[in-house]
N, C-alpha and C positions, 0 to 999 in steps of 0.2 A: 529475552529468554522467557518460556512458557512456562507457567506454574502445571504440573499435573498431578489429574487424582490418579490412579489406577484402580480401576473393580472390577474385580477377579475370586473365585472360590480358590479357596487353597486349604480342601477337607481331606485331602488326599494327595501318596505323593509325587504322583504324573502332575495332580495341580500348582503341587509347590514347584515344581522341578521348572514347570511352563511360567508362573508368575516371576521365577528370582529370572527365569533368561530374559523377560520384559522388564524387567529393574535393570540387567545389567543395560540393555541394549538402550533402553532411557537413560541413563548414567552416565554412557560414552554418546550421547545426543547434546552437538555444541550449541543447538538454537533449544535447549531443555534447561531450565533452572533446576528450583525442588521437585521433587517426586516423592506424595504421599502417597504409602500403600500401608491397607489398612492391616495386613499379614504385621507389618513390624508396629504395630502401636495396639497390643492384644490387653493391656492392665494387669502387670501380673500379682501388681499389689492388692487390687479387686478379687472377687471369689469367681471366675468363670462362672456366666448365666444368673447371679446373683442380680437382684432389682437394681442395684446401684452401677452393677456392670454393665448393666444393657443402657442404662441412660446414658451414662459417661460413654459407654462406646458409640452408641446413637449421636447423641450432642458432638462428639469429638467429630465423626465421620462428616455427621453435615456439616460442621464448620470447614472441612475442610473441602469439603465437594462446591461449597460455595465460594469459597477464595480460589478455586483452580481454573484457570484458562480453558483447561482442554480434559478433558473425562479420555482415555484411554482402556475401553476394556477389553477384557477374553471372554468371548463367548466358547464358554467350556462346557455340552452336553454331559448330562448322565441320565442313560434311559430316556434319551430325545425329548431331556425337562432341561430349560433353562435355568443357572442358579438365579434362586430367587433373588436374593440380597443385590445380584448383579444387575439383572432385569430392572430392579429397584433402582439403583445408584444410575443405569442409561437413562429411563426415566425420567429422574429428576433431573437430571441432567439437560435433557432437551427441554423439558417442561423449564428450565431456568434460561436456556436458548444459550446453553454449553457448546462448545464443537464437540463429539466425540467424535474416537479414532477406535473401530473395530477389529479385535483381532482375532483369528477363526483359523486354528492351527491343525484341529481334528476334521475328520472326514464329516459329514451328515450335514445336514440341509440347516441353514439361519431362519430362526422367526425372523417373521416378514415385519414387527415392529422396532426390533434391533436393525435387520438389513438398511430399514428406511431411515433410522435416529441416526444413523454412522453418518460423517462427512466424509471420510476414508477407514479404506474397507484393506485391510494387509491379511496376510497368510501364513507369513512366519515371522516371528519376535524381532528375527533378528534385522529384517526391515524398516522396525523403529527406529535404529538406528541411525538412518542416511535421512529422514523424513523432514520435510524443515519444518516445525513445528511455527515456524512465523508466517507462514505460508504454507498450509497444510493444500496438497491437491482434492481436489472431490472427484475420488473415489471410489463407484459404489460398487458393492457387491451387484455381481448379475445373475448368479446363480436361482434353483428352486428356491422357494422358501415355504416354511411350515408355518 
């Protein structure tokens, strides 16, 4: 079974609503172990944005994007901006020679360096589900890209 990270924006609540149906559909995934998603591990003992918050959530996220198998994100537009944090987290992801698993649920066009970092390229969450994450197919998005 696959360790995964998920990174995902979840600043609003079409974003939340889209990340929990990508937890659940990982959850009910039999070739899926853990699933870190950084939505549930916020420090609520920490002061929000405080200097000690942003390390500890920094240090905590890359520990975990380095013990994970497989990077799974949502490539969620606002105003045809990719979330940064997201962009960041595929990134490093490939730059560490991670599989990611892209998911692109909204209408509009994928940057062309997410479309390329994806090894599998889904369209609705709830296709994480059936995916065998021990044998991920490659996948790619075919579409335009920005």
């Amino acid at each position: 079974m696959k360790s995964i990270y998920l990174a995902s924006p979840f600043f609003d609540e079409d974003q939340i609503d889209r990340v929990k149906r990508v937890e659940t559909a990982l959850d009910n995934n039999k070739t899926v172990g853990e699933v870190f998603s950084p939505r549930k591990s916020q420090f609520p003992e920490l002061t929000f944005g405080s200097p000690e918050w942003k390390l500890t959530a920094y240090k905590h996220d890359l520990d975990h994007l380095n013990a994970a198998d497989v990077v799974v994100a949502v490539s969620d537009f606002t105003d045809e901006s990719v979330d940064s944090g997201t962009a960041f987290e595929i990134g490093y992801a490939v730059a560490k020679e991670k599989t990611v698993v892209l998911v692109h649920e909204k209408s509009g066009l994928v940057n062309l360096m997410l479309a390329q970092g994806a090894k599998t390229y889904v369209e609705h969450a709830e296709e994480l589900k059936a995916l065998n994450f021990d044998e991920l197919p490659v996948q790619q998005y075919n579409g335009e890209v920005q």
